[in-house]
C-alpha positions, 0 to 999 in steps of 0.5 A, a space after each residue: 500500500 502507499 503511504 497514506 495521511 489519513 485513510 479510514 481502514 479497521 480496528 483499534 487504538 494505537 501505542 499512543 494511545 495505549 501509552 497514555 493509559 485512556 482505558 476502555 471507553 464506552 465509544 470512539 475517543 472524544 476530541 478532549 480525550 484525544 487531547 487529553 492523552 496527548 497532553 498527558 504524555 508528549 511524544 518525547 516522553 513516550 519514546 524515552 520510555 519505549 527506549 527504555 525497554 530496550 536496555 533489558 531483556 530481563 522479565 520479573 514476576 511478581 506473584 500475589 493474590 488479589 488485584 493491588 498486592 503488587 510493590 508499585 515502587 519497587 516495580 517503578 524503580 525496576 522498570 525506569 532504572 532497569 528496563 526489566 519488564 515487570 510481568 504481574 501474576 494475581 491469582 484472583 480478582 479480589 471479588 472478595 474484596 470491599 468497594 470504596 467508590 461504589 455498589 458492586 459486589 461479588 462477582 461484577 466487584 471482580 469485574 471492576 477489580 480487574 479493570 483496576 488491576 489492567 490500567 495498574 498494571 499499563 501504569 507500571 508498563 506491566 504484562 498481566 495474567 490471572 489465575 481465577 476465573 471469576 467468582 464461580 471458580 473455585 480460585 476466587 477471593 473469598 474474604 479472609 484466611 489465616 492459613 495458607 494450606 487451607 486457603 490453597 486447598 479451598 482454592 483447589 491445590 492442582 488447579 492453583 499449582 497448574 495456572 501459576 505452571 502455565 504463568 510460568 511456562 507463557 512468560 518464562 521469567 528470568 526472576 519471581 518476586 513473591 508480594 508478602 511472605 509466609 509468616 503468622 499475623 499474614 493474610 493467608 491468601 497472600 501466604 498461599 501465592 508464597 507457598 504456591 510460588 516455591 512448589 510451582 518452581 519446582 515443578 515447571 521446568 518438568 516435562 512430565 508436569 502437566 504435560 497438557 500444557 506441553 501438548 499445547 506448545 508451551 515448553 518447561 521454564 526453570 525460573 533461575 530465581 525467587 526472591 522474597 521481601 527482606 521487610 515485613 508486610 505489616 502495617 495497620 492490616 496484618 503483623 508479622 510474628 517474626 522477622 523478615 528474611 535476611 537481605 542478600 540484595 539491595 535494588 537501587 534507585 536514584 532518587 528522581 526519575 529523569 524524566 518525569 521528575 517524580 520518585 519511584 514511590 510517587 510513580 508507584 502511585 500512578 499505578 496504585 491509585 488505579 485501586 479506588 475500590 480499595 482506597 489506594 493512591 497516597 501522596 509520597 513526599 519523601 523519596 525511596 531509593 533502596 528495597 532491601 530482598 531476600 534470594 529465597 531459591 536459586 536454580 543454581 542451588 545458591 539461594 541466600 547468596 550476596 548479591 550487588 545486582 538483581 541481573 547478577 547470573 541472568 540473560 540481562 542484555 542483548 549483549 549477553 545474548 551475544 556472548 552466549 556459547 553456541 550463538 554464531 559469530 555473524 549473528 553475535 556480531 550483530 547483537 553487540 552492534 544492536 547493544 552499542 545502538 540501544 546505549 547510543 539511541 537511549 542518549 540520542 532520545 531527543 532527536 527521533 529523526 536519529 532514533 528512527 535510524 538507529 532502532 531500525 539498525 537495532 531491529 535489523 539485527 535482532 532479525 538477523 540473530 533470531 533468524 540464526 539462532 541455533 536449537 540449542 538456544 532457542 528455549 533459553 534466547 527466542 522469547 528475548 528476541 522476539 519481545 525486543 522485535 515487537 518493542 522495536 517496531 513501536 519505538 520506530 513507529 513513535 519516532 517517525 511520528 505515526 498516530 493510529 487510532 482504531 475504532 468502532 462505533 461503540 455498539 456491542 454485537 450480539 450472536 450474528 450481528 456485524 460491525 465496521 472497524 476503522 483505522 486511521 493512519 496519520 503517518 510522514 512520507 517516509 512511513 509506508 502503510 503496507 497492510 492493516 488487518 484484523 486479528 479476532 478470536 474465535 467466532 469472529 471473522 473480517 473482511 474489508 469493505 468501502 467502509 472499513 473492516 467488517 468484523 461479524 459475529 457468528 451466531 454460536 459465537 462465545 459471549 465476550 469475556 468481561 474478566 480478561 485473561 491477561 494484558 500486554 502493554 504492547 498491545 494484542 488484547 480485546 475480543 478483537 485488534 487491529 495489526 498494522 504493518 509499515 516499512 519505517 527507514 527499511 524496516 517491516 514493523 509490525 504493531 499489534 493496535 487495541 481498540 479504543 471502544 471494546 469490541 464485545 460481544 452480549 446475549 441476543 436478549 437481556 432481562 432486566 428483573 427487579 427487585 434482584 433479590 426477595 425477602 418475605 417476612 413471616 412475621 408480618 402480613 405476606 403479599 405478593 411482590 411485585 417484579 418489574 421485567 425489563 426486556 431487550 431484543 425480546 419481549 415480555 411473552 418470550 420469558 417463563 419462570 419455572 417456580 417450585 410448586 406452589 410459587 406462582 409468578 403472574 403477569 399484571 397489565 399488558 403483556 407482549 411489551 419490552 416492559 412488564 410486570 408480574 406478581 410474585 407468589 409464595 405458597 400459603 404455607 411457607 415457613 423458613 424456606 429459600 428458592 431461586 427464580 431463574 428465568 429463561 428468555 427465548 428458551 434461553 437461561 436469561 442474562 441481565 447486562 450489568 453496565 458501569 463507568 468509572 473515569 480511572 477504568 471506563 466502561 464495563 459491561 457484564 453479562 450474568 445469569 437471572 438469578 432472583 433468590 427469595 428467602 423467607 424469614 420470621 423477624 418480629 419488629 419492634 412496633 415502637 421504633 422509628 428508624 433511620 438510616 445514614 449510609 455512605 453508598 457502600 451497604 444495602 443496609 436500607 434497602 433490606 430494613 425496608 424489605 423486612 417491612 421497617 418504615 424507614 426514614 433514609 437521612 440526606 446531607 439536608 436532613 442530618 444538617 436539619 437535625 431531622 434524627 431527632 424525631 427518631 428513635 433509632 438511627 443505624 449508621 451504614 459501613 465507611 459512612 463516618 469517612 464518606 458523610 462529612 454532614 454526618 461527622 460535623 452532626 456528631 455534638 447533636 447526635 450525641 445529645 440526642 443519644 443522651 436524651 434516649 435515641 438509640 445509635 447503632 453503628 455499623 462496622 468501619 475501619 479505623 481510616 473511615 474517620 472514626 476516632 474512637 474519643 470523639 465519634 461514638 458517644 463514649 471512648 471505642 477503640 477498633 482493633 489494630 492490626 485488623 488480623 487480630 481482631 476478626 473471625 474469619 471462619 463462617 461457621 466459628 461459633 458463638 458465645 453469648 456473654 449477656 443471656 438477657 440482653 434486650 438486642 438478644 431477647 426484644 422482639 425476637 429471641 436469638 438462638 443458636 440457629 440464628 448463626 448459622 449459614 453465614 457467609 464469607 466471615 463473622 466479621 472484622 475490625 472488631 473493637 479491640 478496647 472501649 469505655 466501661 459503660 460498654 457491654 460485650 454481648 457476643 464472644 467467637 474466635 477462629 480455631 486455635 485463638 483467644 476469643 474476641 469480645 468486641 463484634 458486638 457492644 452497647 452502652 447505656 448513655 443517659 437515657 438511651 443507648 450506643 450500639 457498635 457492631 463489627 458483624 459483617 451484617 450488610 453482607 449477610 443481609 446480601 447473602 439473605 441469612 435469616 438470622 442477620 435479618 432478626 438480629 438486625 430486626 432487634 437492633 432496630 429497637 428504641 433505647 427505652 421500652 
């Protein structure tokens, strides 16, 4: 093809993009973004750091287990000052997790997470894999542990051992950096990546280890090296029993980046303040320039040996390569030349013109020694040479100047529907564009047309997967990408471009059905509930609902519409009892599309299977209270008080402002809300005062960041434990001691029993208060296996004429998980001070 300035043509976005970290957006980039991404990250800056990758040809991994475990400085430091390319091996999706920013939970929490963990991870200029895949898999976040063997055995010991192989054996990383090590006082799941870690390093380099993997193409990979953190990982979370390690390697940094001007813990940042769920991102003042580690286990059986670099023993360089025995003189003459080229394009970084015809003599010769690269070499050299083909392809397409931008209108497909991809080039004279191609996975094919390139999805096609396997920073990931090559100063590159909008692919039809979940409350007057079905590219008559007998599900109004409603039945007897509406549409298990933007992410959309639990419980409320509710946006707490049959009052910031609690005689505070309601904590003199005259405050669980200060916040002194390791019961099932029999939050207007504690989900609860003024009563007594047991998940004091009550029972959750006995327990909270 001829040169051409602007052409439209196929598919994605382009390295100048990408390298600006403009996440995956809802359509075609806006004029602003476009802006924005250039301002963000001029060219000059972008081709430094290109060029940096050259330098190395080194790959660490680092293995943890959720989404934000990595160490951002270090890996800052690593890949600026070493150009080692960081490779982030997660093994869950941290759906386990709590969410800082918003209402997403559990599985589509999961989602969220690993977009996080994707645009964390093009912020450290990172490749990025996983091992679970999603909340459905046994590998998933499931809360908290403190062991990590039952953690690993929780997982599934053989698939967690035979994904981690797989990392290993795609990525073939020349170091492994374990996130945390394994010591009491740590989470177990961070222990279990550890343990996990040292047995898959002696399996991998194994033909005869999941030889599936080997059928399949990939080779054994010994990794030469593990290191583990010669510091502890404690902190107001965890605390480390014993000591760290001994350090045997000191990484160093200087204490700026030269080009940005930032320190590597400050550059850390930008990749950790892409974890908001988690309420990451810090300003750090003060630089860092040393990270002490630990050689843990050495190929070479020199594990504990002093090192002055982390390079020391490894293929560092493209000149290392060239000194290898057995690599032929010609081919070792260019890879030295390539090497002088690289020291000398790196210090010539400001003048591309010259850079475009130095990292073409680079890639020249880089072809040429791959193109000779003897058998004996090609486990150990091929993947190096390879990386550093694709590397300098993008640093040439950079230097002469290209702009691509690949796009789609921003609609989502469904099975049999077609879509135009267009590409557009805007590239000097001396780029020739020689081809611009689709590459798609299964069930998707191209052909170009007038228009662009028309990508089709065929009508048995997979629906897109919304948690990504991996990323690669130099681009190749979606559903679909575009390849563009070029001739640059001679030279055909090759540039693998994303999409700026996603291509995906979603159910033909969809149902909206709401409410999402059911509770019929036995104590009270039982109704029909009333469901709202919202259908797309279908319509009310293509749903049905298999229901046990006696259910019944009824359509109410007109049917045969996109929009319906229907009335919700429960047998006449129906005592304690759980069941699960799943219908189908278009005979088809039904999809809800669960779609949600976040500026540091963009846009996800989230196919999940029409699932509408109902659980029946018998919660009598107490007939005198008046309840209200302060939430923070992080709990359901109101909206299940209103399904058990509370007449609820929700505070905004006017009504709190207002004193509007006053005519309460109850007010629940949600999770976090003391650190998300500034109305809340500026109310806290009036709040208290009204305690003193008889409301009855109940607060539910905070960490001690969500501005809870235990002097000021609750009406009388109320510490929250730290570390949180200390002070949580993690085991589901732990039991329960009553410590005050007859306690009115245990006896009014329901009694609670041994049955009450059963079937919860997940943990007890966490950040339990650890010390408190005397006029606190623990009510509850529970522990893990084998510890002391804690007394702060559950207190109350009498405060003049009323009454403060703190609980660290993980109840909004349990309220999510639809466990009776968080109903009734929370039915008794809801009782006034005085009855």
């Amino acid at each position: 093809m001829t040169r051409m300035s602007r052409r439209t043509f196929i598919a994605s976005v382009p390295p100048f993009l990408a390298a600006t970290q403009i996440p995956a957006l809802a359509a075609p980039a806006t004029d602003l973004q476009l802006i924005a991404a250039q301002k963000g990250e001029p060219t000059i800056v972008k081709l430094y750091r290109q060029l940096e990758r050259l330098t190395s040809t080194v790959a660490l991994m680092t293995t943890g287990a959720h989404p934000d475990d990595e160490p951002s400085g270090m890996l800052a430091a690593l890949r600026h000052v070493y150009g080692i390319r960081p490779v982030l091996y997660c093994i869950t999706r941290g759906e386990g997790g709590q969410n800082a920013i918003g209402p997403e939970r559990g599985s589509v929490l999961g989602v969220l997470r690993t977009r996080e963990m994707t645009e964390a991870s093009r912020s450290l200029d990172a490749s990025l894999a996983f091992g679970g895949q999603g909340h459905n898999d046994s590998v998933h976040d499931f809360g908290f542990s403190k062991d990590p063997n039952q953690t690993i055995d929780r997982w599934g010991r053989d698939r967690v051992i035979e994904r981690m192989t797989w990392a290993f054996r795609y990525y073939k990383p020349d170091i492994i950096m374990n996130c945390f090590l394994d010591v009491p006082g740590q989470h177990g799941h961070h222990r279990a990546a550890n343990v996990a870690t040292f047995v898959v390093a002696e399996l991998s380099g194994k033909t005869d280890e999941f030889s599936n993997q080997i059928a399949a193409g990939l080779k054994p990979w010994t990794v030469p090296k593990i290191y583990l953190p010669a510091y502890g990982g404690g902190g107001g979370v965890y605390d480390d029993e014993i000591p760290p390690p001994p350090k045997t390697l000191v990484v160093r940094a200087p204490e700026r980046d030269p080009i940005s001007g930032a320190t590597f813990p400050q550059m850390g940042e930008w990749s950790r303040s892409c974890h908001l769920t988690q309420g990451m991102g810090t300003w750090r003042p003060e630089p860092q320039t040393e990270w002490e580690l630990n050689l843990a286990w050495a190929a070479n059986g020199e594990a504990g040996k002093q090192e002055s670099d982390i390079r020391e023993g490894l293929i560092a360089t493209v000149g290392h390569i060239a000194a290898l025995d057995g690599m032929p003189a010609s081919a070792a003459d260019a890879l030295r030349n390539a090497q002088g080229l690289i020291d000398e394009a790196i210090a010539d970084y400001g003048d591309p013109v010259v850079v475009v015809k130095k990292v073409a003599e680079i890639g020249k010769a880089i072809a040429e020694a791959r193109a000779q690269l003897p058998a004996e070499l090609e486990d150990s050299v091929a993947h190096r040479l390879d990386r550093k083909a694709k590397e300098v392809d993008l640093v040439l397409a950079t230097a002469a100047g290209m702009q691509i931008r690949a796009y789609t209108d921003g609609a989502d497909l469904r099975p049999g529907q077609e879509i135009i991809v267009k590409t557009l080039v805007d590239a000097p004279e001396s780029v020739t564009v020689d081809s611009v191609a689709i590459v798609a996975r299964e069930g998707l094919s191209s052909e170009s047309t007038a228009d662009g390139e028309k990508v089709a999805v065929a009508a048995d096609a997979a629906l897109t997967n919304p948690l990504a396997e991996q990323f690669d920073p130099l681009g190749g990931n979606g559903d679909a990408f575009v390849r563009l090559t070029a001739t640059i100063a001679g030279h055909k590159a090759v540039l693998d471009i994303d999409l700026e909008d996603a291509l995906r692919v979603l159910p033909a039809a969809s149902l909206e059905l709401k409410p999402d979940a059911v509770v019929f409350n036995t104590e009270q007057e039982i109704a029909p509930v009333e469901m709202t079905a919202v259908v797309a590219n279908a319509t009310t008559n293509d749903l049905k609902f298999d229901l046990p007998e006696g259910w019944s599900m009824t359509a109410t109004g007109e049917t045969g519409r996109e929009a319906g409603t229907f009335e919700l039945a429960p047998p006449a007897e129906l005592g304690t009892t759980r069941v699960n509406i799943e219908p189908k549409l278009l005979d088809q298990p039904a999809y809800a599309i669960n779609t949600f933007s976040y500026p540091h992410i963009g846009k996800s959309v989230v196919p999940t299977l029409v699932s509408v639990p109902v659980q029946s419980v018998g919660a009598v409320l107490p007939a005198e209270a008046k309840v209200g509710y302060v939430g923070g946006g992080n709990d359901n707490v109101a909206t299940w008080l209103r399904r058990l049959g509370v007449k609820l009052v929700e505070l905004k910031p006017s009504d709190v402002e207002a004193g509007a609690y006053r005519d309460l005689t109850t007010l629940i505070v949600g999770i976090f809300s003391f650190g998300r309601r500034q109305d809340l904590v500026a109310a806290l003199p009036g709040i208290h005062e009204w305690v003193r005259n008889g409301g009855h405050l109940v607060t539910l669980y905070h960490r001690p960041s969500d501005g809870w200060k235990p002097e000021s916040v609750p009406p009388a002194f109320l510490k929250i434990g730290s570390p949180s390791i200390r002070y949580r019961v993690t085991d589901a099932k732990a039991p329960v001691t009553v410590l005050e029999p007859d306690h009115p939050l245990l006896n009014y207007p329901n009694v609670i029993g041994e049955e009450d504690w059963a079937n919860w989900d997940k943990e007890r609860g966490l950040y339990f208060a650890s010390e408190w003024d005397e006029a606190y009563k623990p009510l509850l007594a529970m522990s893990d296996a084998g510890e002391d047991p804690l007394t702060g998940s559950l207190l109350s004091a009498e405060i003049g004429k009323g009454r403060h009550t703190h609980t660290s029972l993980v109840l909004h959750h349990q309220l999510d998980k639809l466990v009776p006995g968080a109903f009734r327990l929370l039915a008794n909270l809801t009782q006034a001070a005085q009855r």
